[in-house]
Backbone as a chain_set.jsonl record, in Angstrom:
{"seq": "XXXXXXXXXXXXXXXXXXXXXXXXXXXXXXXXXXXXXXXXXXXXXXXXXXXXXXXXXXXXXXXXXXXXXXXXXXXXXXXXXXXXXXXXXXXXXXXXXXXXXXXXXX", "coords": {"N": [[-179.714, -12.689, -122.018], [-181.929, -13.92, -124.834], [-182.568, -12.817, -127.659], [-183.994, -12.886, -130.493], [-184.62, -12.292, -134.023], [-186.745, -12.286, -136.76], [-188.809, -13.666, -139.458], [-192.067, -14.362, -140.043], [-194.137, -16.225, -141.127], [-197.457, -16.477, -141.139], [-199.395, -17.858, -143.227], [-199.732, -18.055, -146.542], [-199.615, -15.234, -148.07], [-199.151, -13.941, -145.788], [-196.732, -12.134, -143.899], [-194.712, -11.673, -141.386], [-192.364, -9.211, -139.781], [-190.34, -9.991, -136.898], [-189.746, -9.123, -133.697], [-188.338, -10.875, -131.261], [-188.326, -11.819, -127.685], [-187.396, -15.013, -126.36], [-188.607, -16.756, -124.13], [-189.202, -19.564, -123.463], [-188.402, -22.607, -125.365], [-188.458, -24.594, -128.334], [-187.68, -27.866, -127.598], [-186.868, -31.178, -127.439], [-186.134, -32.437, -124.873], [-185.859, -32.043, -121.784], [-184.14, -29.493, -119.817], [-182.707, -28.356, -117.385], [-182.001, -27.558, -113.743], [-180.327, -30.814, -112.192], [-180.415, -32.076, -109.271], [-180.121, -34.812, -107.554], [-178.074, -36.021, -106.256], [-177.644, -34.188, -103.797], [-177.715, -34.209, -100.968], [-181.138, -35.014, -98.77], [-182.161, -32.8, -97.123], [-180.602, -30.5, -97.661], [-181.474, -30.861, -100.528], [-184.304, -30.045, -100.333], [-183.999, -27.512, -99.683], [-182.472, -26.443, -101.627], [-184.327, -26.336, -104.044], [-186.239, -25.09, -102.739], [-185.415, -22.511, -102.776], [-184.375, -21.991, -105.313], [-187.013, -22.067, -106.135], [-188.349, -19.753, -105.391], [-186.716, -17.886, -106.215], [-187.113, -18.182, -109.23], [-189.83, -17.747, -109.335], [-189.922, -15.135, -108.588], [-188.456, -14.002, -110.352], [-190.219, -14.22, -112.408], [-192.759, -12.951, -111.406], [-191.242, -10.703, -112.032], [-190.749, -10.241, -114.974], [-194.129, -10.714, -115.627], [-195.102, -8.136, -114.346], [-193.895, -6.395, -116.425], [-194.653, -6.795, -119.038], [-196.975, -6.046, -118.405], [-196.618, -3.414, -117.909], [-195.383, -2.503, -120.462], [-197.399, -2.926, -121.889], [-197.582, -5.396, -123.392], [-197.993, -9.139, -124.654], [-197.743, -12.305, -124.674], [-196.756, -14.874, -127.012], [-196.538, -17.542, -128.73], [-194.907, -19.216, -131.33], [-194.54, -21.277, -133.814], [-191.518, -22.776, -134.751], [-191.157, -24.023, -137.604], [-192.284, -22.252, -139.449], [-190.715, -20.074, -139.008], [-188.395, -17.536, -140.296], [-185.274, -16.977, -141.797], [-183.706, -16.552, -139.601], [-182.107, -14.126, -136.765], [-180.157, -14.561, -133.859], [-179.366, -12.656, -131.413], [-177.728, -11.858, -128.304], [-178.45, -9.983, -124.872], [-176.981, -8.732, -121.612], [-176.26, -10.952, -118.739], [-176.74, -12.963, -119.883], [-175.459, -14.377, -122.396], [-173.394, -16.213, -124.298], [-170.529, -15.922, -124.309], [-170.298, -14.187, -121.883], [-171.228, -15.876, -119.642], [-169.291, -18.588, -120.314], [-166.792, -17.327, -119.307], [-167.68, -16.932, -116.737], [-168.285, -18.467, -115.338], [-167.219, -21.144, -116.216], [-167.598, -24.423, -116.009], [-170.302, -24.436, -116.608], [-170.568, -23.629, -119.038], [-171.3, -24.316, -122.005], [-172.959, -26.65, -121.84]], "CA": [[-181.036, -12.833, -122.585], [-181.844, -14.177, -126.084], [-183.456, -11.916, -128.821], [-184.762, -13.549, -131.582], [-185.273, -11.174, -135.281], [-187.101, -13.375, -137.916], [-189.914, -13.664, -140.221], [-192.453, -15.343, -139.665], [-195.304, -16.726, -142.526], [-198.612, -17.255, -141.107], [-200.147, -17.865, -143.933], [-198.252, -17.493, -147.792], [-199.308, -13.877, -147.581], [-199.399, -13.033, -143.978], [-195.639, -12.792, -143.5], [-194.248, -10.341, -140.343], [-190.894, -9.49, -139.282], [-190.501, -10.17, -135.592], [-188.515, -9.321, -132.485], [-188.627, -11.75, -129.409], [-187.74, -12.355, -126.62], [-188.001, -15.867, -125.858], [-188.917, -17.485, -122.362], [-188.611, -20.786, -123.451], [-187.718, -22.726, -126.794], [-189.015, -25.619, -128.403], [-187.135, -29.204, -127.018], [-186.881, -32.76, -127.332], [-185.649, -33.161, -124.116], [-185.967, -31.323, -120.075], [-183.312, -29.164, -119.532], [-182.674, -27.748, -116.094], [-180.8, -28.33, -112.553], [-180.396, -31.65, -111.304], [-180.279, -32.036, -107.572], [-180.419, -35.829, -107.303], [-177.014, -35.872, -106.208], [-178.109, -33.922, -103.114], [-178.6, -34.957, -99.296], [-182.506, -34.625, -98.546], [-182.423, -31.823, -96.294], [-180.071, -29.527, -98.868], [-181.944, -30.569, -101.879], [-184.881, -29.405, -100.273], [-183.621, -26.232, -99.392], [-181.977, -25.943, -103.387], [-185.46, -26.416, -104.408], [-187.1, -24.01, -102.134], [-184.579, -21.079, -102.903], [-184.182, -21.579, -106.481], [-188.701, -21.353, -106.847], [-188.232, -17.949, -105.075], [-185.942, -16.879, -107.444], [-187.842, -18.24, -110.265], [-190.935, -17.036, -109.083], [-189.531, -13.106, -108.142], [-188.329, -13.695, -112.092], [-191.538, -14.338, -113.453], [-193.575, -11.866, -111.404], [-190.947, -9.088, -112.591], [-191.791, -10.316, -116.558], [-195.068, -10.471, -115.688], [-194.522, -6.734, -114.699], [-192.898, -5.856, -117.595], [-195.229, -7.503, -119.976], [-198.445, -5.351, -117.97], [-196.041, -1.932, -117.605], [-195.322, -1.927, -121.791], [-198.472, -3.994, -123.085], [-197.118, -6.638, -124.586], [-198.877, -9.78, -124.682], [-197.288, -13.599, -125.118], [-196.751, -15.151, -128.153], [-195.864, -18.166, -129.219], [-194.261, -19.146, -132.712], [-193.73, -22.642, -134.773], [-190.473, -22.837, -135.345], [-191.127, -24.65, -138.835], [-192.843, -21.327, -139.947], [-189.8, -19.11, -138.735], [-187.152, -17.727, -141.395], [-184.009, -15.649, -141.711], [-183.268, -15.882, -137.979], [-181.074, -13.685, -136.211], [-179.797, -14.585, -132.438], [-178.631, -11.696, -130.55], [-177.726, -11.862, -126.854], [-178.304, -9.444, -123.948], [-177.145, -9.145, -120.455], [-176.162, -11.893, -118.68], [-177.05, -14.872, -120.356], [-174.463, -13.998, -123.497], [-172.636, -17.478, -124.236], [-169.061, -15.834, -123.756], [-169.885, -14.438, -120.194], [-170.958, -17.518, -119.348], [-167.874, -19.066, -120.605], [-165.941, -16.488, -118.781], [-167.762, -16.447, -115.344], [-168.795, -19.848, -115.097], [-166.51, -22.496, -117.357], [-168.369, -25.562, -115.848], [-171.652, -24.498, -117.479], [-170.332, -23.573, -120.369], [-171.729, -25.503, -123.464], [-173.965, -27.463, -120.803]], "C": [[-180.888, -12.987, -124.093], [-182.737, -13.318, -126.847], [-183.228, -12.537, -130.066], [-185.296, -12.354, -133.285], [-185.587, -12.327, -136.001], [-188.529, -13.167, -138.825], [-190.741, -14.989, -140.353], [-194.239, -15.825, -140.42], [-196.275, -17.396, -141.703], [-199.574, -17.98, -141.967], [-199.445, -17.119, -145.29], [-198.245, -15.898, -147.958], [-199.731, -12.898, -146.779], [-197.724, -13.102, -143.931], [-195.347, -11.332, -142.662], [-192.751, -10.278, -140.139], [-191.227, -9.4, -137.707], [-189.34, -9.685, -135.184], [-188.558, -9.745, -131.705], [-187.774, -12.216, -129.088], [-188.202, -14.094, -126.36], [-187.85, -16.633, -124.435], [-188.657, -19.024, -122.043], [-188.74, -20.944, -124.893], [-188.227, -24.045, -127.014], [-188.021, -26.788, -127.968], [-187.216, -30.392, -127.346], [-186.459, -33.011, -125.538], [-185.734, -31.885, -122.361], [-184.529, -30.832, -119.739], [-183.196, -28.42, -118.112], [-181.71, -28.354, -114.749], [-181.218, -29.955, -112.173], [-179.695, -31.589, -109.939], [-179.883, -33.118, -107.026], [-179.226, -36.13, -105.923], [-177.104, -35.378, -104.453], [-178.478, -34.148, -101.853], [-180.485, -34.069, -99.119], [-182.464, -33.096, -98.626], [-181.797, -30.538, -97.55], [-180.429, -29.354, -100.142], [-183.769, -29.698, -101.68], [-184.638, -27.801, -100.089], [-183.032, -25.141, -101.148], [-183.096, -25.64, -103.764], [-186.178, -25.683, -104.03], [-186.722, -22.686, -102.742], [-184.873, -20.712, -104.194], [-186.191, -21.28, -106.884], [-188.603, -20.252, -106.122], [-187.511, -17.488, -106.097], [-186.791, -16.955, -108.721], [-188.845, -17.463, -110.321], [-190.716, -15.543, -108.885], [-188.858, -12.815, -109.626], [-189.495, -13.503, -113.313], [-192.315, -13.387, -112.798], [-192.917, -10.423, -112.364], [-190.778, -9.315, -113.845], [-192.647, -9.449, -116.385], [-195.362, -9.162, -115.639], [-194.482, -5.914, -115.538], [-193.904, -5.67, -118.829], [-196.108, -6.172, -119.753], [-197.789, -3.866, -118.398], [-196.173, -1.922, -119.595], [-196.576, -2.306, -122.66], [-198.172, -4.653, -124.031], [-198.028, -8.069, -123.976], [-197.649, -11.522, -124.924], [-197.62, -14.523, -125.769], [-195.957, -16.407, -127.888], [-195.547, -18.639, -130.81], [-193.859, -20.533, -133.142], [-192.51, -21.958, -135.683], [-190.053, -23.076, -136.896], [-191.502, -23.019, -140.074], [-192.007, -19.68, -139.853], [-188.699, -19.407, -140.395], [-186.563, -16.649, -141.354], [-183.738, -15.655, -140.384], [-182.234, -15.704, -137.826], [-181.308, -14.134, -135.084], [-178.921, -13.542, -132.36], [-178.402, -12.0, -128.953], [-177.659, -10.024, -125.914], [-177.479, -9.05, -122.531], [-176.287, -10.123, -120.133], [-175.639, -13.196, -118.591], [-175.977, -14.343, -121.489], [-173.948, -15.397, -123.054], [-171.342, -17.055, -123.096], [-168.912, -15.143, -122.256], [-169.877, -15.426, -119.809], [-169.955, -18.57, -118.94], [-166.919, -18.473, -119.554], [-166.269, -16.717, -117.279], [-167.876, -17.921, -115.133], [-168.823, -21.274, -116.164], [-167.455, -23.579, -117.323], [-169.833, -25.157, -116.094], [-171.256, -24.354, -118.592], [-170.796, -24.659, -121.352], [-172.248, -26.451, -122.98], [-175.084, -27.691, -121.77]], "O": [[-179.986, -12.398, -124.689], [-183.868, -13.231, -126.369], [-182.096, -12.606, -130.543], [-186.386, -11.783, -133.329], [-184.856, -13.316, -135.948], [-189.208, -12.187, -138.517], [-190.398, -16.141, -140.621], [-195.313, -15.552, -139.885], [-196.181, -18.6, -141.462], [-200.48, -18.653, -141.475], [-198.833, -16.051, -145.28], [-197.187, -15.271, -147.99], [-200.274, -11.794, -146.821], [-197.317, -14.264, -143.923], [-195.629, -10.207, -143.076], [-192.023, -11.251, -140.331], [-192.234, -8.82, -137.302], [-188.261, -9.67, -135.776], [-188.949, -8.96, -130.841], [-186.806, -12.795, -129.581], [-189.396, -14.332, -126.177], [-186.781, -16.963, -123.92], [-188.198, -19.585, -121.049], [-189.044, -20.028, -125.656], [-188.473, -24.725, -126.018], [-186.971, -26.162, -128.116], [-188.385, -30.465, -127.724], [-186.655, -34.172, -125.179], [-185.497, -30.698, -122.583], [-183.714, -31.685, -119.391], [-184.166, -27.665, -118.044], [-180.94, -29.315, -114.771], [-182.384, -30.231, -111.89], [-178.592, -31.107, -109.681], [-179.248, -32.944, -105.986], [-179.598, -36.412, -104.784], [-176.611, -36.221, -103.703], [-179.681, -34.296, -101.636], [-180.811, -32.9, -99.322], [-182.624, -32.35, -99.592], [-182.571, -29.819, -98.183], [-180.13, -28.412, -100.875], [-184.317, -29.007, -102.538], [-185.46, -27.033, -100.588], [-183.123, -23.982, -101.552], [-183.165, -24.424, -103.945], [-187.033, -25.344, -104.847], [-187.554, -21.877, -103.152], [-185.405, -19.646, -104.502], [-186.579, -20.466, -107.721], [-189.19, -19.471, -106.87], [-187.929, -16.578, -106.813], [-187.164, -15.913, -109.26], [-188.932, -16.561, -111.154], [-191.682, -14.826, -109.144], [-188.722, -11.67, -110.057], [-189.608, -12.986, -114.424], [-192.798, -12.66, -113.666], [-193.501, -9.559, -113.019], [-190.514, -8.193, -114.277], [-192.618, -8.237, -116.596], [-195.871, -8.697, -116.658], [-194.967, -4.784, -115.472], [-193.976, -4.634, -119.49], [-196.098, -5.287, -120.609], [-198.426, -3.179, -119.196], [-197.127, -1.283, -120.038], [-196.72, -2.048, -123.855], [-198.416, -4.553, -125.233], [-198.66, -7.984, -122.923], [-196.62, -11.285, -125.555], [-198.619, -15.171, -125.455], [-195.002, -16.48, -127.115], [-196.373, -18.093, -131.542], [-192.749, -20.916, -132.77], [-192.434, -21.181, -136.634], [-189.049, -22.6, -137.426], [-191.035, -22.855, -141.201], [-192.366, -18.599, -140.319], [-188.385, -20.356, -141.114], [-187.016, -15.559, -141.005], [-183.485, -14.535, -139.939], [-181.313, -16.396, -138.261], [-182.502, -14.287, -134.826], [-177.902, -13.436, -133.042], [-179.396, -12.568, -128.5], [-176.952, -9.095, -126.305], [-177.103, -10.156, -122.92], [-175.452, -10.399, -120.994], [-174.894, -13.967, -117.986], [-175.569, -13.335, -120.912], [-173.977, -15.796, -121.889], [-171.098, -17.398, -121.939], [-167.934, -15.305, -121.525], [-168.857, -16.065, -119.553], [-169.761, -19.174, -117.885], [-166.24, -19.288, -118.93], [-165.316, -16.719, -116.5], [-166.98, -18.273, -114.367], [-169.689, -22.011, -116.636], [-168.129, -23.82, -118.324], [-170.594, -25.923, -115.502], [-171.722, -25.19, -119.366], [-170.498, -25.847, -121.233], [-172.098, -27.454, -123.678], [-176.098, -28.291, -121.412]]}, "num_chains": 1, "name": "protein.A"}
């Protein structure tokens, strides 16, 4: 998991320090599994499995969010400064690297 520290200028003097988590990240471009590759029958089945998982990820957020009262935020990047990246868990690059080479730097 990614944790995010930064400061963040709403306004020249509104400025906060932050900590987030983020869920997703701003893009140019769709990142995620391709399947294409896939016989029918098995890509349906990839596709079925992996929105259960997704979905049993996002209710237990959602969860999370209700259990501490936190609320979801989003943030222009342009208006972010000083950021730290920390990792969690996981998602950490160098497990990654370690458990699963062929994603690595994907």
């Amino acid at each position: 998991m990614k944790i995010l520290k930064f400061k963040y200028t709403k306004k020249i003097d509104d400025v906060s320090e932050r900590v987030f988590i983020p869920l997703t990240q701003p893009a140019m471009l769709y990142s995620g599994i391709d399947v294409t590759n896939l016989e029918p029958e098995l890509q349906a089945k990839v596709i079925q499995e992996l929105a259960e998982v997704i979905n049993e990820r996002d209710l237990a957020i959602g969860a999370k969010i209700a259990e501490f009262g936190l609320g979801f935020k989003s943030f222009m990047p342009a208006k972010m400064d000083d950021i730290d990246i920390s990792y969690k868990g996981n998602t950490c690059p160098e497990l990654i690297a370690e458990k699963a080479p062929n994603l690595a730097g994907s």
